[in-house]
C-alpha positions, 0 to 999 in steps of 0.5 A: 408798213402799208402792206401790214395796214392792208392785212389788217384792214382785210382781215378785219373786213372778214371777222366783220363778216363772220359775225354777220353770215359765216364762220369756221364752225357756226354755232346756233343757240337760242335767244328770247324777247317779249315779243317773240319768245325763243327764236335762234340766233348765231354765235354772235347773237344775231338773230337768224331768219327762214324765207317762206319762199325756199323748202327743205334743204333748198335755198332761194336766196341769192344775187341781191336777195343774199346780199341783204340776207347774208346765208349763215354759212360753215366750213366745218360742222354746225354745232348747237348751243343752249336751247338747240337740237343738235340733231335738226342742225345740218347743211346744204351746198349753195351754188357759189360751192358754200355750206349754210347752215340748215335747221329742220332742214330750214336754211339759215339767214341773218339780216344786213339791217340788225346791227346789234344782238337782239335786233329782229328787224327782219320779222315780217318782211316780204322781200325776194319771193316770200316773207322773212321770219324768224325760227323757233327752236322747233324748227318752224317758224314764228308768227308776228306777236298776238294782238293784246287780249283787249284786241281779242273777239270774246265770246261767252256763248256757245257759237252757233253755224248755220251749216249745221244744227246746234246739236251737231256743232256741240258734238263736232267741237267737243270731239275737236278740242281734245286733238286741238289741245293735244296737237295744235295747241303746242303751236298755236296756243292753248287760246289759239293766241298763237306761238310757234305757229301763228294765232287763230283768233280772228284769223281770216285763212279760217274762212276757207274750209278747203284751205284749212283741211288741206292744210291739216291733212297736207301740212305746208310751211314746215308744219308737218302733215297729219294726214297719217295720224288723224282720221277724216272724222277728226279732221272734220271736229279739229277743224271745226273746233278752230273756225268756231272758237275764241270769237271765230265764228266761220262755221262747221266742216263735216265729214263728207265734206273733208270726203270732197276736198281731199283725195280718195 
């Protein structure tokens, strides 16, 4: 009788942890809150977090780091649930000869401390060399909720930088919002309220122009590089648009100066 109770208990040990990290054939589907919008869940509905610290189809994670983070693994194919692309699920071999799951090539994690389907304890944390957050059904990740719209800088002027004249700043903003508002706004939010990417209202990165065209151009964080696909001129006006709007008033970025920062 003994032994039937200890196979019992072993095998409920592990169906315990398949809910948690692993499965024969891990599904990952969507789920949404208020607070964050879609974001990706297991099988299980137990939401599923990227670390900052790893890049494409390369975990950081292990010892106590995927102790606390348990790798959403497979043994056999990862299939896509409603609201998931099929096509950006994949995998990647672990050290220990496991398979976790990737999506966009953004390798899969659950959380020891959410108990529950809909628990996002997660979001946010900085632990084991990066900050823990959970992924959109874009495959990139999703940034903490925007501060409420009282919270927000107004602005009903047109703002002013003192690097440039008036006449400059009016033509660098209105060549900038049409490339805002056909690439970044997806992202970022058509108020630069942030979604998918985080919010640029009182955003203080933006103070750093280097920082802010390399990014553009170089892409980083699974953001995807528009070095390809915009000249320096709309770089300049994008990136001018985004640092003098919505209450941001952290000056124009010209041409020649994207010519200084990035490579000839």
């Amino acid at each position: 009788m003994w032994r039937v109770t200890l196979a019992l208990v072993i095998v409920s040990a592990f169906a315990l942890a398949a809910g948690q990290g692993s499965s024969s054939g891990a599904a990952v589907r969507m789920a949404s809150s208020d607070s964050f919008g879609s974001y990706l869940v297991n099988a299980s509905g137990m939401s599923l977090y990227m670390l900052s610290a790893d890049s494409k189809d390369t975990s950081t994670c292990t010892g106590a780091c995927a102790q606390a983070w348990p790798p959403l693994t497979v043994s056999g194919s990862p299939s896509a649930g409603s609201g998931v692309a099929g096509s950006l699920l994949g995998t990647l071999k672990r050290a220990d000869g496991s398979m976790q799951v990737t999506y966009n090539g953004i390798p899969l994690y659950t959380f020891v401390k959410d108990t529950a389907a809909g628990d996002t304890n997660g979001e946010g944390i900085t632990a084991h060399g990066g900050t823990w957050t959970l992924v959109s059904p874009y495959g990139s990740a999703i940034a903490p909720p925007a501060p409420p719209a009282s919270q927000k800088a107004q602005t009903s002027t047109q703002p002013t930088a003192s690097n440039v004249s008036q006449a400059e700043l009016t033509k660098l903003r209105a060549d900038g919002k049409p490339t805002f508002d056909n690439i970044c706004s997806a992202c970022h939010g058509s108020s630069g309220e942030g979604g998918k990417g985080p919010a640029f209202v009182g955003f203080a990165t933006l103070k750093d122009s280097e920082t802010v065209v390399r990014h553009i151009y170089f892409g980083g964080h699974f953001m995807p590089p528009f070095g390809k696909v915009l000249s320096r001129e709309q770089i300049a006006a994008v990136a001018t648009y985004i640092r003098t709007s919505w209450g941001n008033e952290y000056g124009a970025v010209i041409e020649k100066e994207v010519d200084q920062i990035l490579p000839q």
